[in-house]
C-alpha positions, 0 to 999 in steps of 0.5 A: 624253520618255516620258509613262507613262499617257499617256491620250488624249495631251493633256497630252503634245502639249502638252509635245512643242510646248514641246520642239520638233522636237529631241525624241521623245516615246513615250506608254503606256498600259494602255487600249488605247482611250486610245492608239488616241484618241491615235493619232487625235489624231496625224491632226488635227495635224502635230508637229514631231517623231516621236511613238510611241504 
């Protein structure tokens, strides 16, 4: 899944459990302030497949 203007990455982790382990996501956006909260999100969960900030 690719998630353009991905924010924070909500929204996204929240697809990327409906996709399961089977998927990859990549989330972009132009804040860079917004993808390192989403790189931080990463830490408080363990997705079952590879998420690309």
């Amino acid at each position: 899944m690719l998630d353009v203007g991905c924010g924070t990455g909500r929204q996204a982790l929240n697809v990327a459990e409906i996709i399961g382990p089977a998927g990859q996501l990549t989330g972009i956006d132009p804040s860079s302030y917004r993808i390192e909260l989403a790189r931080k999100s990463l830490t408080e969960i363990s997705p079952a497949m590879p998420i690309f900030w």
